[in-house]
N, C-alpha and C positions, 0 to 999 in steps of 0.2 A: 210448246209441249211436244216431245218427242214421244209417239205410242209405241211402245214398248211388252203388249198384250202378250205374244207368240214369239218363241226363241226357239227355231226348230235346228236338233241336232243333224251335222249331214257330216256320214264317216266320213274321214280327207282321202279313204282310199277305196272310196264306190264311186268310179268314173259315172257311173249312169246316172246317181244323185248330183253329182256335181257340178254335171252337165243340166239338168232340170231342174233342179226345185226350187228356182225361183218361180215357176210357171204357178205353186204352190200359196205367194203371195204370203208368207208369216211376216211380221213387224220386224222379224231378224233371223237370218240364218247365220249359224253358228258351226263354222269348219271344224269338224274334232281331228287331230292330229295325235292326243292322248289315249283314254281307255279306248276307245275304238279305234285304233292301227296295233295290229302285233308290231313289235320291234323290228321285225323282218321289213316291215313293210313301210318304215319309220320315211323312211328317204326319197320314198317314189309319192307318199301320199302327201308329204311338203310340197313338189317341185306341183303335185296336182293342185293343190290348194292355193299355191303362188300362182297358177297360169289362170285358174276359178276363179281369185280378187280381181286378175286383171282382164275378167271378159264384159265387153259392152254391156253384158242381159244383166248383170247384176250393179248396176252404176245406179240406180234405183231402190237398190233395199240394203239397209244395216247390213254391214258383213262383220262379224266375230269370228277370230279364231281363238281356241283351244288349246292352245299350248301345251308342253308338258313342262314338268317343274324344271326350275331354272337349273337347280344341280344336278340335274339327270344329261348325260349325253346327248342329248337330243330337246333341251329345252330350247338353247343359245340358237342352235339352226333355224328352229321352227320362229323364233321372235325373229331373227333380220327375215326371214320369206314372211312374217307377218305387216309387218312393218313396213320391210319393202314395195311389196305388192298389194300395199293401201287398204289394208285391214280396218276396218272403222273402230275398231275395239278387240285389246287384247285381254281375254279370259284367264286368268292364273288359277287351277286348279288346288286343293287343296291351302288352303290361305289357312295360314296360324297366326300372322301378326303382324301389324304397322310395317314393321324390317323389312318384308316380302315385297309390301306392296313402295316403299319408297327405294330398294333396288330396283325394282322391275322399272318404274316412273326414270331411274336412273339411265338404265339401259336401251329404253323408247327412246329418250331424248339425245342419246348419242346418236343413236340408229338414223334418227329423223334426220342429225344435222348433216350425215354420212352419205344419204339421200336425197338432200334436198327437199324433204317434207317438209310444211311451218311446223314451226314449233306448239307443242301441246295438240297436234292436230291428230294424234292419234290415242283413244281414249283406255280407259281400263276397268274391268269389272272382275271379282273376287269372288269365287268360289269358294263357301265356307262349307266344311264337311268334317267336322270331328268338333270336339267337345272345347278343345284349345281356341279352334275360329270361333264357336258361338262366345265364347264368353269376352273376346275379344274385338269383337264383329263391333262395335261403338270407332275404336281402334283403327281398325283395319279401314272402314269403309270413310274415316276422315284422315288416311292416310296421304293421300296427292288429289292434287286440284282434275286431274287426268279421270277420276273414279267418277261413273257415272251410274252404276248399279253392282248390286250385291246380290247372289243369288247360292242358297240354297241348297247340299246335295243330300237326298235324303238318305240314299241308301249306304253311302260311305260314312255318315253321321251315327246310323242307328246301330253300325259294325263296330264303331268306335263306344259308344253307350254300351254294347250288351245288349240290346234293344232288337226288338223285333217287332214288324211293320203290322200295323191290324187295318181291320176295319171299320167302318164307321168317322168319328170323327177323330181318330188317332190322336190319343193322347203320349202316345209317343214322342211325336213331335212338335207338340202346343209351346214350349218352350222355346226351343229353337224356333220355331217361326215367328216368337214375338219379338226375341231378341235380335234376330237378324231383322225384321219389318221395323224395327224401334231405331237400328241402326242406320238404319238406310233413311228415314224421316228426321233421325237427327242429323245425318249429314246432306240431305235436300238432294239425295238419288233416287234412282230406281230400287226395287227388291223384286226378285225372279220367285217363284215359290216349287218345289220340287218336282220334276219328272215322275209320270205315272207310267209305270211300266207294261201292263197287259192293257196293251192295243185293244185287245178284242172286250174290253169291258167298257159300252159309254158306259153304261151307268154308274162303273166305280169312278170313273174320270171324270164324269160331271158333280159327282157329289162334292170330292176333291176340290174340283175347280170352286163350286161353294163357298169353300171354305176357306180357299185364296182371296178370294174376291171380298167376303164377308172383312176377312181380316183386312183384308186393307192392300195386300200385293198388286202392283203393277201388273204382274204376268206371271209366266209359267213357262218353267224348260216343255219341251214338248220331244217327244222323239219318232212320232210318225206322223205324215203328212194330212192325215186322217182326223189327226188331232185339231187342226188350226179353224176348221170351221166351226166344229164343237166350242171350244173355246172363245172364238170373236162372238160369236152365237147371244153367249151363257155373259158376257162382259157388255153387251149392249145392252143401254138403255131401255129401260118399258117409254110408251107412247105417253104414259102420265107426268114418266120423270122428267124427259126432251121438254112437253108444254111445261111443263112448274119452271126449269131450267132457263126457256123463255121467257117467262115472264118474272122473274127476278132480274135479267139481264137488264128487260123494259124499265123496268121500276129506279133500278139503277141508273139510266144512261138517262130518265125522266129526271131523276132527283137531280142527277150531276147541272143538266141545262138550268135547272129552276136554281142553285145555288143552295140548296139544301144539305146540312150535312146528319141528318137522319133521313132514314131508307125504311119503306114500310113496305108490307107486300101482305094483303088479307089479314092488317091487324095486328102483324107480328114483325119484330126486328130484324132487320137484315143486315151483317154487318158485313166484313173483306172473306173471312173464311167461306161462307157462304156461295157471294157471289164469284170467289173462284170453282166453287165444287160446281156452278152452272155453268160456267164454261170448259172443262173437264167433261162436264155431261155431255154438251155439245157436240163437242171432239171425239168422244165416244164412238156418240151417235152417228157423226159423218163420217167417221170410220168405218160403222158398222153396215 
């Protein structure tokens, strides 16, 4: 189980972040080379982002880049400096459809052989953000064996709807989140849930995270470093859910010796779904 909680955005062309923040410890850092680089600045913040994959201090944590779309002047660049300089997972921004994502899965695997990277050893996640990706997002996210999460953009989704972001439990984006978290469960990845944008509010940020977590998401883009404790925080385990956790494990690895193929735990049935959610727990837990 690869934890996946924190995906903290770091522009490709803020030397100072890119030089740090892994000191910051999120589950993944995520190189933007897209909305966050002016076009000016397209070229200096690749070669930064290619020399950043390849520094010692981050041989330790998920590296993502950001790409920009493939038909844009500057997507093809950014994927061989991804690619090349050992990117753990390439980001495809704006994702509308299966098509996208098995060219991109095309042009990794030339990249790799070009390289000398194994093959399939570099992974892909899909950015769904308009109305075309959610409804396709089933599609998209069982598009290549390379797809290892789906994630979420709220704010480019809600411009595409007409839609404008509220408070509370945003029914704005109830749909979109079920349909992208549904996606991502039917194809056995991860799903990202959206970036909170005012830093300065935990408490809109944690209600949020709430409701990520309720639902069922993996994680959360995050975009300031402020965020990742908040977060790993709010995704641990309580002390009651770890002990239950344990002792479904015991119950299990009791029955397994005695040859039993029913599983009891205080009376009640305990079947495989189960005893996965307590070692998920676990995991959590020693994460947190």
């Amino acid at each position: 189980m690869k934890l996946r909680r924190s995906m903290l955005f770091v522009p490709g062309d803020n030397a100072a972040m890119l030089s740090t923040s892994f000191v910051f410890k999120p589950d993944s850092i995520m190189f933007d080379l897209e909305d966050a680089v002016s076009p000016r600045e397209k070229d200096s913040a690749r070669l930064m982002v290619f020399q950043a994959l390849r520094h010692p201090a981050y041989c330790e944590i998920e590296k993502v880049v950001r790409v920009n779309e493939l038909n844009t002047e500057f997507g093809a660049k950014d994927l061989e400096a991804a690619v090349r300089g050992g990117a753990d997972i390439v980001r495809l921004p704006k994702t509308e459809s299966a098509e996208e994502i098995r060219a991109l899965d095309g042009r990794v695997a030339t990249i790799e052989q070009e390289c000398g990277r194994p093959s399939g050893d570099t992974k892909i996640m899909a950015a769904v953000e308009s109305a075309s990706g959610v409804v396709n997002a089933v599609s998209i996210a069982t598009a290549s064996p390379r797809m290892v999460a789906i994630a979420l953009a709220g704010f480019d989704y809600l411009v595409d709807m007409h839609a404008k972001r509220s408070d509370g439990w945003e029914p704005e984006l109830f749909y979109a989140r079920a349909a992208v978290l549904h996606a991502a469960r039917a194809a056995h990845i991860d799903a990202f849930d959206v970036a909170y944008g005012n830093v300065t509010d935990d408490e809109g940020f944690l209600r949020e995270v709430g409701i990520a977590k309720q639902l069922g998401f993996n994680g959360k883009s995050l975009i300031h470093p402020k965020q990742i404790e908040l977060l790993h925080k709010a995704y641990a385990p309580t002390d009651a859910e770890v002990n239950h956790a344990r002792r479904v494990i015991a119950a299990a690895e009791e029955a397994r010796r005695k040859g039993l193929g029913v599983i009891s735990l205080d009376g009640k049935m305990i079947d495989p779904p189960v005893i996965e959610e307590a070692h998920m727990t676990l995991e959590l837990a020693q994460a947190a």
